[in-house]
VMD Tcl script that draws the C-alpha trace (Angstrom):
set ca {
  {110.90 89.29 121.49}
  {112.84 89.59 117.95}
  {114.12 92.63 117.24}
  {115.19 93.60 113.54}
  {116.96 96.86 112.68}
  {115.81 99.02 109.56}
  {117.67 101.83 107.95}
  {118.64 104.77 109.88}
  {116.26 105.01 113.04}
  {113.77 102.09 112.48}
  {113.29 99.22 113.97}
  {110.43 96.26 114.24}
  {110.14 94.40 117.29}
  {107.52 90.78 116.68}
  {106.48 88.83 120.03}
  {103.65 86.12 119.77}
  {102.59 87.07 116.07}
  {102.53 90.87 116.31}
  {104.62 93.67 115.05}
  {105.77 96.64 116.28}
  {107.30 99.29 114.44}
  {109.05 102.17 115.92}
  {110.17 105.39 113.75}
  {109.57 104.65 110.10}
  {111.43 107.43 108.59}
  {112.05 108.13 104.64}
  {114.35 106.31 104.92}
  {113.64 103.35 106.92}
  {112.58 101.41 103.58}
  {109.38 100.51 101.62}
  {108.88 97.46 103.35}
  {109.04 98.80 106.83}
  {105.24 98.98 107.67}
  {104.44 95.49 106.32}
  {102.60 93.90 108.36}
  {102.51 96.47 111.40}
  {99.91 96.38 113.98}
  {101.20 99.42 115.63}
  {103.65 101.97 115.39}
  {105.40 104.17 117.46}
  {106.74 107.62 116.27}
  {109.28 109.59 118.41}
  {109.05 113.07 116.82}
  {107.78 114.76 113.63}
  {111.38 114.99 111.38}
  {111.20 113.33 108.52}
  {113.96 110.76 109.00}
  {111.63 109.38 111.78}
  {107.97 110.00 109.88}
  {107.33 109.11 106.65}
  {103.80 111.07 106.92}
  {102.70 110.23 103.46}
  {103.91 106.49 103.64}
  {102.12 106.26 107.52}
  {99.20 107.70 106.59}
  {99.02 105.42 103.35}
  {99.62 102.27 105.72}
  {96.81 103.37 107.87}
  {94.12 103.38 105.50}
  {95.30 100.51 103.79}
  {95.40 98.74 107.16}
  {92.28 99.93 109.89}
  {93.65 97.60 112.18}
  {96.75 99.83 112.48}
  {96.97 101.88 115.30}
  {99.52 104.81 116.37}
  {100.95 106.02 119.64}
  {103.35 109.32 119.76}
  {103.09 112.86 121.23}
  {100.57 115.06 120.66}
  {102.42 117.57 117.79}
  {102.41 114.33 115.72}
  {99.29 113.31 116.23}
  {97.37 116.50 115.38}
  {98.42 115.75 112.02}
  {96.91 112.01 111.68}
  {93.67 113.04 113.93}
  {91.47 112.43 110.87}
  {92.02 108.35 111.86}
  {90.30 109.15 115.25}
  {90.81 107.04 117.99}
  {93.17 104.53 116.23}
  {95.90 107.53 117.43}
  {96.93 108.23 120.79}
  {99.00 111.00 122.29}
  {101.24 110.22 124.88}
  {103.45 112.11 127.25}
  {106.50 111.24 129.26}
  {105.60 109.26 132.51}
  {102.43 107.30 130.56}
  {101.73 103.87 130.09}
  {99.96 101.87 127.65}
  {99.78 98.44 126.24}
  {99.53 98.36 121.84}
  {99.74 94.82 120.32}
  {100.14 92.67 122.93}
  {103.29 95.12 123.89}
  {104.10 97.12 127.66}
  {105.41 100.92 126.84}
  {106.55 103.25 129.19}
  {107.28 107.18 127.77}
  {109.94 109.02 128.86}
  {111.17 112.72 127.76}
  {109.47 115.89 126.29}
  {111.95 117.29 123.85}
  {114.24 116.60 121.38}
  {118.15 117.75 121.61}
  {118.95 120.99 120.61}
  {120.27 121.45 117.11}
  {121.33 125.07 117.30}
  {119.38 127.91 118.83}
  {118.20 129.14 115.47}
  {116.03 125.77 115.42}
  {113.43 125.56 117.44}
  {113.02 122.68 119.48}
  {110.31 120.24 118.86}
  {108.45 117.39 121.17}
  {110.62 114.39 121.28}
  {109.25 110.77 123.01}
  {111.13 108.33 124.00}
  {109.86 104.25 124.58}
  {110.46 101.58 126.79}
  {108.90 98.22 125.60}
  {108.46 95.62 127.87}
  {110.98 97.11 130.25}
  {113.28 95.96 127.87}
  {114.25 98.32 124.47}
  {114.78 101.77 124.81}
  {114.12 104.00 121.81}
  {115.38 107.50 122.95}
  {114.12 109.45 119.50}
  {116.53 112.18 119.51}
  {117.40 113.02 122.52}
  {119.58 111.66 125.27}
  {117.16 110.58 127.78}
  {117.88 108.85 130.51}
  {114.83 106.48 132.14}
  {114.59 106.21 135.51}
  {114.20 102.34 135.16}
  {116.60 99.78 134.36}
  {117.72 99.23 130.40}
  {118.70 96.13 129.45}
  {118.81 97.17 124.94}
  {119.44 100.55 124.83}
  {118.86 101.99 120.92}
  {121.62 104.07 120.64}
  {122.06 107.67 118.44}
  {125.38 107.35 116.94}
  {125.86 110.12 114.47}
  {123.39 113.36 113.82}
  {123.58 116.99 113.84}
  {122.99 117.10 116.93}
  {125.10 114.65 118.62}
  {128.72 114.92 119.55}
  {130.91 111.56 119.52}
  {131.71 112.23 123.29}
  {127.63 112.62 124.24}
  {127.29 109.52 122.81}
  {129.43 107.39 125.02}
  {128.57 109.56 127.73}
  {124.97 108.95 127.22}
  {125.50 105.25 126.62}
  {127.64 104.45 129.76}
  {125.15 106.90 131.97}
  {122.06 104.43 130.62}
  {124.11 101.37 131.32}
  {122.66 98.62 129.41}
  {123.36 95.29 128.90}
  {123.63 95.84 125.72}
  {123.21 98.68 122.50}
  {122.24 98.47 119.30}
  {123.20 101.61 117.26}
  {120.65 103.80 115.31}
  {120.37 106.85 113.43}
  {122.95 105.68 111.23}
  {121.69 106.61 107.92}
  {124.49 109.91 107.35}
  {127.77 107.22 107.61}
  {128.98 106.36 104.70}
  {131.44 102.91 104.96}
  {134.63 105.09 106.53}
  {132.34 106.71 109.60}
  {130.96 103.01 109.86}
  {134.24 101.93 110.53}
  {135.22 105.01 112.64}
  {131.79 103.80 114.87}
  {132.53 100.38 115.76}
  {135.73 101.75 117.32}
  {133.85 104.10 119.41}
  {131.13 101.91 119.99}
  {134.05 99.34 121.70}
  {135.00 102.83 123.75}
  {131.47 103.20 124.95}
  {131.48 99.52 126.35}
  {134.08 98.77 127.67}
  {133.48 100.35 131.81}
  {131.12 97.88 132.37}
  {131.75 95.05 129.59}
  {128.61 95.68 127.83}
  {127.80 94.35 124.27}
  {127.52 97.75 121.75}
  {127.35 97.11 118.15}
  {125.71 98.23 115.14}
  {123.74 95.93 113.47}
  {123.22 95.97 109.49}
  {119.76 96.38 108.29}
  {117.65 93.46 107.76}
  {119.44 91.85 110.73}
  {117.44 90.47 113.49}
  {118.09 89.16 117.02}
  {116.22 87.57 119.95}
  {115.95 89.00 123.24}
}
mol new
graphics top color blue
foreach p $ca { graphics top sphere $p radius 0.5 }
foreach p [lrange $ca 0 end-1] q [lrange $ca 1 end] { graphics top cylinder $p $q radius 0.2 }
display resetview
């Protein structure tokens, strides 16, 4: 499986000719449905849906299909059954890929915000793509996506949450806010996070792609 990371949240995962695309946000890039035979969407914010750009992709495409909780998918229900509305603890196979759910709702921001549906995905039993939230699977990790700077994330949660998953190794996301100085300020941190166990945590710079 290749993984490549977009801006911000997004990534593509391709395995024997298909694509994957999880969280394609406004600002994830123009390019970032091309070619997508499914998509995954975490939560509703906008950094993680492009709405207009989805829904543009999906009639352009019918073969494109759409998995994510049910608050999103009210809103794409005119493409009928080529959406599905998961919850944590389901299972379901889209392109050729294994996804587990796990988690309900997205971190708190402040308690003037209210709290919407947030769903996280395991592909393959391999990637983990928390959304926003710091949920922990009950299975094993081996690529954790990992939140590294948002309102609603303290520097500490992060290496908490990243040490308490335990992966082999992390990938960072939800990057888009860092300018070149917090950049720099996050690789340090990122070192932090790994070194208890040795891991491999780095950010990598979109349009870069690995193997797994």
């Amino acid at each position: 499986m290749r993984l490549t990371k977009l801006e911000h949240a997004c990534v593509r995962l391709e395995k024997d000719g298909a694509t994957l695309v999880i969280d394609p946000g406004v600002w994830s890039g123009p390019e970032a449905l091309s070619g997508a035979d499914a998509v995954l969407v975490t939560h509703e914010h906008f950094d993680h849906l492009d709405a207009d750009r989805l829904r543009a992709a999906m009639s352009e495409n019918p073969g494109l299909r759409l998995w994510t909780n049910a608050s999103v998918a009210e809103r794409f229900a005119d493409f009928g059954d080529r959406v599905r509305a998961v919850r944590h603890g389901d299972t379901f196979t889209c392109a050729g890929f294994d996804v587990h759910v796990y988690g309900e709702k997205h971190a708190l921001l402040h308690r003037d915000v209210p709290v919407v549906a947030n769903t996280g995905f395991l592909i393959d039993g391999e990637v983990f793509h928390p959304g926003d939230a710091l949920t922990v699977p009950e299975d094993p990790v081996a690529t954790l996506l990992l939140p590294a700077n948002a309102p609603w994330l303290k520097v500490s949660e992060m290496v908490d949450y990243a040490r308490e998953v335990a992966p082999q190794r992390a990938y960072a996301v939800h990057d888009g806010l860092l300018n070149a100085n917090g950049l720099a300020v996050l690789a340090n941190w990122l070192q932090i996070a790994a070194e208890p166990t040795g891991a491999t945590f780095t950010r990598l710079e979109p349009g870069t792609s690995v193997d797994l």
